[in-house]
Each structure stands twice: as structure tokens, then as C-alpha cells.
C-alpha positions as CSV (number, residue, x, y, z in Angstrom):
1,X,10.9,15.5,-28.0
2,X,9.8,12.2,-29.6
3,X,7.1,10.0,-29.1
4,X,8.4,6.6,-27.1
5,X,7.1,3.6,-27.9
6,X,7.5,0.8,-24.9
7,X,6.3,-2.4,-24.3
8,X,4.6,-3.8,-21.5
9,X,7.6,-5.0,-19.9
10,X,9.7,-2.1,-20.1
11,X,7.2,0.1,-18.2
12,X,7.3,-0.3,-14.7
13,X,3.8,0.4,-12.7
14,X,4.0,2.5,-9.6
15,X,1.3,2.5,-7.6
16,X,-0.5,5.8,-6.8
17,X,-3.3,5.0,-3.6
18,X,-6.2,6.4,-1.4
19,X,-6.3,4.6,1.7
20,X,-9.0,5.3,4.0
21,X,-10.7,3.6,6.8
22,X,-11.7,4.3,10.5
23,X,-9.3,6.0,12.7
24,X,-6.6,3.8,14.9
25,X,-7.1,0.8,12.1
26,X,-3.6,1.1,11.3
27,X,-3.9,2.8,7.9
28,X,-0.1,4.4,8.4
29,X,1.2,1.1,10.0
30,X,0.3,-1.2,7.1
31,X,1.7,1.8,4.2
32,X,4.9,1.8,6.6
33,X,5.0,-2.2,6.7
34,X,4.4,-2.7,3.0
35,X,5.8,0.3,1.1
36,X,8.7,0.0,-1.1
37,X,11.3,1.5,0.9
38,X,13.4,4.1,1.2
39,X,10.0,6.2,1.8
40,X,9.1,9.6,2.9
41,X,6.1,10.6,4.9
42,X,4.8,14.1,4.7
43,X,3.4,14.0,8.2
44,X,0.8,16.2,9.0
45,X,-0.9,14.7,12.6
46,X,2.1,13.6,13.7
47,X,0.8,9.7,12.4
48,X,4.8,8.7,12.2
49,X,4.7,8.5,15.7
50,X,3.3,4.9,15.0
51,X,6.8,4.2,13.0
52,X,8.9,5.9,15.9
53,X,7.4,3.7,18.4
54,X,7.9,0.7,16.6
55,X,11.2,0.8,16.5
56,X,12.0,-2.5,16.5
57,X,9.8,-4.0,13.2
58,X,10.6,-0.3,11.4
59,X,14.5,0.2,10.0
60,X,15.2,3.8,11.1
61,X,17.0,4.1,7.3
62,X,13.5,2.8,5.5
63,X,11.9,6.2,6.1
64,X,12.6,9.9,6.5
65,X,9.9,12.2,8.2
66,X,9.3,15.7,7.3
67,X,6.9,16.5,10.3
68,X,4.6,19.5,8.1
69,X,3.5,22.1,11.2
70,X,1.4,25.3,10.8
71,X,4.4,27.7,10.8
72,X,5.2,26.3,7.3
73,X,4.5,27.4,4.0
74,X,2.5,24.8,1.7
75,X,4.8,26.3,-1.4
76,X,7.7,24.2,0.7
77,X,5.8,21.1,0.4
78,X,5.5,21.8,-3.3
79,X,8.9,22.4,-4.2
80,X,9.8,19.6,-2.2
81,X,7.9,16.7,-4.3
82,X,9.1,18.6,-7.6
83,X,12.3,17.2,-6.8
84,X,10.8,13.8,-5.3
85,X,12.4,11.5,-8.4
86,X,15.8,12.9,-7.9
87,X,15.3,12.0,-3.8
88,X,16.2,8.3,-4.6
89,X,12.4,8.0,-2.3
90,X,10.4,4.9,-3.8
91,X,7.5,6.0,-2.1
92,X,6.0,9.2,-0.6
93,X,3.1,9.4,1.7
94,X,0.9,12.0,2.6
95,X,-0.4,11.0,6.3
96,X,-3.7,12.2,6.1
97,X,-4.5,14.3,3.3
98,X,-7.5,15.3,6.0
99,X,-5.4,17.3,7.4
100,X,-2.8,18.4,4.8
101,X,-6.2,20.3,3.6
102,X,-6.4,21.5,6.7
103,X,-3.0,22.8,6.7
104,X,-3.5,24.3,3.1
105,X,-6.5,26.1,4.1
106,X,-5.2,27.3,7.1
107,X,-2.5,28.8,5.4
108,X,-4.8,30.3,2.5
109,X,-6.8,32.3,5.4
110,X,-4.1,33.7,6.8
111,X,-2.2,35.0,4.4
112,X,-3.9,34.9,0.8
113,X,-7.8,35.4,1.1
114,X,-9.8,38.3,0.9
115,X,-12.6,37.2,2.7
116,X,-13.4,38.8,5.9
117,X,-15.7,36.2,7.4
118,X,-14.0,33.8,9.9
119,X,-14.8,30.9,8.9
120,X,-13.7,30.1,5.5
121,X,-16.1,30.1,2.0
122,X,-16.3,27.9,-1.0
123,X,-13.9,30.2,-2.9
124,X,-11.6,30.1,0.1
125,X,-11.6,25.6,-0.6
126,X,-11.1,25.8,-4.2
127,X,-8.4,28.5,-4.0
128,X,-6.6,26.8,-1.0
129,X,-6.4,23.7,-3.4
130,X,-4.3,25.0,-6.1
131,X,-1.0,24.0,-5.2
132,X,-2.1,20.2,-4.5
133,X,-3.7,20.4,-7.7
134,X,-0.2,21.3,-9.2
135,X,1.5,19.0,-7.4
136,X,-0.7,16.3,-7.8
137,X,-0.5,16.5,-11.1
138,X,3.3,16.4,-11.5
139,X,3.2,13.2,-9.1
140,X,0.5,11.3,-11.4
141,X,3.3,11.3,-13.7
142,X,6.3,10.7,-11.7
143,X,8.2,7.6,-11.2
144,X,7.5,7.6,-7.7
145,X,4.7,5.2,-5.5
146,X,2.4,7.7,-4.2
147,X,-0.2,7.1,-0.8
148,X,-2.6,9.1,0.0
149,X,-3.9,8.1,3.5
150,X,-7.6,10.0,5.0
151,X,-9.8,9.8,7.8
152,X,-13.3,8.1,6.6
153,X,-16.8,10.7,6.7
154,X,-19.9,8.7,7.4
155,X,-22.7,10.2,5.6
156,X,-26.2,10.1,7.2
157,X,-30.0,10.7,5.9
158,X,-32.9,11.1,7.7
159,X,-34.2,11.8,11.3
160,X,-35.4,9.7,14.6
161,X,-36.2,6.5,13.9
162,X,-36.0,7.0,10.5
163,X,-32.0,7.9,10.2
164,X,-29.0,5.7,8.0
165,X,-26.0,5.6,7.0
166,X,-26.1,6.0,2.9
167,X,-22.0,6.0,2.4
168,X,-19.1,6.0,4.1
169,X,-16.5,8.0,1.8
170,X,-12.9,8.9,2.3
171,X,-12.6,12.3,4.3
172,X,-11.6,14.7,1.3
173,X,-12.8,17.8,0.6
174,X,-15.3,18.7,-2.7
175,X,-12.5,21.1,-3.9
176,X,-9.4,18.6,-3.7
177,X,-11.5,15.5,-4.5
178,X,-11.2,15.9,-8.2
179,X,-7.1,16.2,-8.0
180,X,-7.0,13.3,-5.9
181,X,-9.4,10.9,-7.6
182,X,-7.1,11.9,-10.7
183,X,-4.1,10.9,-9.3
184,X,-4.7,8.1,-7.9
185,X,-5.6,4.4,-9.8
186,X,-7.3,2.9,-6.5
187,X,-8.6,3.6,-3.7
188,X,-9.1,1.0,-0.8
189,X,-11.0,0.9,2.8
190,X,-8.9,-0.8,5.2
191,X,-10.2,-2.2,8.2
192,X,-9.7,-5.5,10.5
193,X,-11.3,-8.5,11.2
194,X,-10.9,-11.2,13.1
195,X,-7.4,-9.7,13.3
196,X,-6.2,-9.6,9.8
197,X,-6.3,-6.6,7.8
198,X,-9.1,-6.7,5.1
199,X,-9.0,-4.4,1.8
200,X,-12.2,-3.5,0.4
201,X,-11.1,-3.5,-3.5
202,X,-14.7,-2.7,-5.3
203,X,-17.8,-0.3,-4.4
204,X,-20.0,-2.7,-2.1
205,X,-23.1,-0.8,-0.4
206,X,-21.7,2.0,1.6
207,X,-18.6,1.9,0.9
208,X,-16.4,4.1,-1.8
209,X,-13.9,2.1,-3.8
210,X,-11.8,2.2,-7.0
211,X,-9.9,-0.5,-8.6
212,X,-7.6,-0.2,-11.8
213,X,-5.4,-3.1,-10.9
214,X,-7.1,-5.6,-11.9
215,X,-8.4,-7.3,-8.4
216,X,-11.1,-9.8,-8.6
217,X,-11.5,-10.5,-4.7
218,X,-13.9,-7.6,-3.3
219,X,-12.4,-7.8,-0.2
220,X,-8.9,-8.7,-0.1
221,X,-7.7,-10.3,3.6
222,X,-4.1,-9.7,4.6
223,X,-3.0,-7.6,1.7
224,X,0.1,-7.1,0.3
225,X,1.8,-4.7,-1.8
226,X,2.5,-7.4,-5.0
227,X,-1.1,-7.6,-4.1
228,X,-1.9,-4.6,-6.2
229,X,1.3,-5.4,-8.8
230,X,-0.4,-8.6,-9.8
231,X,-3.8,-7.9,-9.7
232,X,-4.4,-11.3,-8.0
233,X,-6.8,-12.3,-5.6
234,X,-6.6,-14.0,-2.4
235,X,-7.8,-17.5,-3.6
């Protein structure tokens, strides 16, 4: 196979994200309201039930919902976004990779490690990781939006009087967060205020961020998904 040379025009940019934030923000409702659609969520805590009950803003033909329980292999999940730009999907979601770690370690201890303690080692993380790892890689470079949504891990120092906060960091594990932070080109705390969503777009104190798209705003109110295709601001 030959080299391609392409212009800036004829490459289309998909968007590959880590969305994280405090639970019950509404992290799954804004990917579902802002997605390019048709999109599948890989739904691992049950977090479409916020599409199925709002039926009415939702399109029932926008999104299909593969609902990932513990009775399923992770090798299903893998062969399943191998195929993902054949799917006709424009987007998948993973709803929360949290818990699709979870689900992969989980799996690993019950049928794959040889480690006889009951609660699971280091070697028992990185192994558990592999297939995301694979599959991670293979999305990186697929023609396919890709949103990776977590739970947010407030890390703490000190004792008594004398305790703080020093980061608040998306909810990935050590072993995965090296596959993730190379798929994805941002990654964005959402939260709310004054009730509007607001994007953190840059590392500000406490908080984790990563921004390849080109956004000047640090915080981004009421964002958008052209917000992150134009890499404007919200002046």
C-alpha cells in the first residue's frame, strides 16, 4: 500500500473524548444531546436509562444500546468495535469506562488469572487491560467519533486540619490510563453553573484537562459539538 497524501480539507476530523465530571451532572445526557447521530452506547451502569426516559427530546432511531452485563465476555465487546466503521454508527460511546474496567477485571478474575488472592493485584489491572488496549488502538484510527465518559476521583493529602484536595482526575485506572490518554485528543470536565453546562478545556488548579482542538476559552459555557470542530471560543 502507498503513501496518501491529503489536504487539509479532504481529511475529516473525528473527535475522540474523555468526559468526566461529578456524578448526576449529566455527562451521558449532553454526549446523547450533542453526538453526531446514529450513535451506539456501550452501556455498562445502565447510564442509557437517561436516554430511555427522555423519550420525548431523544429519537428512538438516533441510538442503539448494547446494555454490557457481567454474564458477557469482554472479547464480544472487542469484536464488536472491529466492525464499528462498517456499522454506519457516527459515534460510539463507552458509558463509563469506570465501570467497563470494572467489567474487564471482573472478567479477568474469574476466568484468566492465576492469582489466588481475592482481591485482585497489579498484574491482575495491567493484564485485564489488554483487550482495551487493542481495541483502543484500532478506534484511535477509525473513522468513527469516539466518547469515553468516567466518574471523577478527588485526590486528597494530608490529615486534620491540615487535609486538601490536590486534583480532581477522571476515574481511570493506572493500567488503562495510558490506552486512553492515547486515544483520545481531549479530555473535558463537565459540570453546571448557574444552569448551563460549563466545559473546562485547559488544566486550571485541580482540575485534569487536555486540549488538541484548538480552544482558547478555559472554560467553555453551553458547549457544543462544532465547539470542538472549530476550535472556537465562546466570545
Amino acid at each position: 500500500m502507498s503513501l496518501k497524501l491529503q489536504t487539509l480539507d479532504e481529511i475529516q476530523l473525528y473527535l475522540k473524548l474523555l468526559l468526566y465530571g461529578p456524578q448526576g451532572i449529566g455527562k451521558t445526557y449532553w454526549t446523547a444531546e450533542n453526538c453526531p447521530k446514529p450513535a451506539v452506547w456501550l452501556d455498562f451502569e445502565r447510564s442509557s436509562d437517561t436516554i430511555l426516559s427522555n423519550r420525548d427530546v431523544f429519537k428512538s432511531e438516533d441510538f442503539k444500546i448494547i446494555q454490557i452485563t457481567a454474564s458477557q465476555n469482554p472479547k464480544e465487546v472487542e469484536d464488536f468495535c472491529k466492525n464499528i466503521e462498517k456499522s454506519g454508527f457516527k459515534t460510539i460511546v463507552f458509558d463509563t469506562m469506570t465501570m467497563s474496567q470494572v467489567f474487564q477485571l471482573d472478567h479477568w478474575m474469574q476466568h484468566d488469572s492465576k492469582s489466588k488472592n481475592s482481591s485482585p493485584t497489579q498484574p491482575d489491572y495491567r493484564e485485564s487491560t489488554t483487550i482495551f488496549q487493542r481495541l483502543f488502538y484500532r478506534l484511535q484510527h477509525a473513522n468513527v467519533n469516539v466518547v469515553l465518559i468516567a466518574h471523577e476521583r478527588e485526590n486528597w493529602t494530608g490529615e486534620g486540619a491540615e487535609r486538601r484536595k490536590t486534583s480532581v482526575v477522571p476515574s481511570v485506572t493506572p493500567a488503562l490510563h495510558d490506552a486512553v490518554t492515547q486515544l483520545v485528543s481531549g479530555v473535558f470536565r463537565l459540570s453546571k453553573k448557574n444552569g448551563k453546562y460549563v466545559m473546562l478545556t485547559e488544566t486550571k488548579g485541580l482540575y485534569i484537562a487536555k486540549n488538541r482542538y484548538g480552544i482558547t476559552d478555559t472554560e467553555v459555557i453551553d458547549p457544543t459539538w462544532n465547539t470542538f470542530l472549530k476550535g472556537m471560543t465562546n466570545a
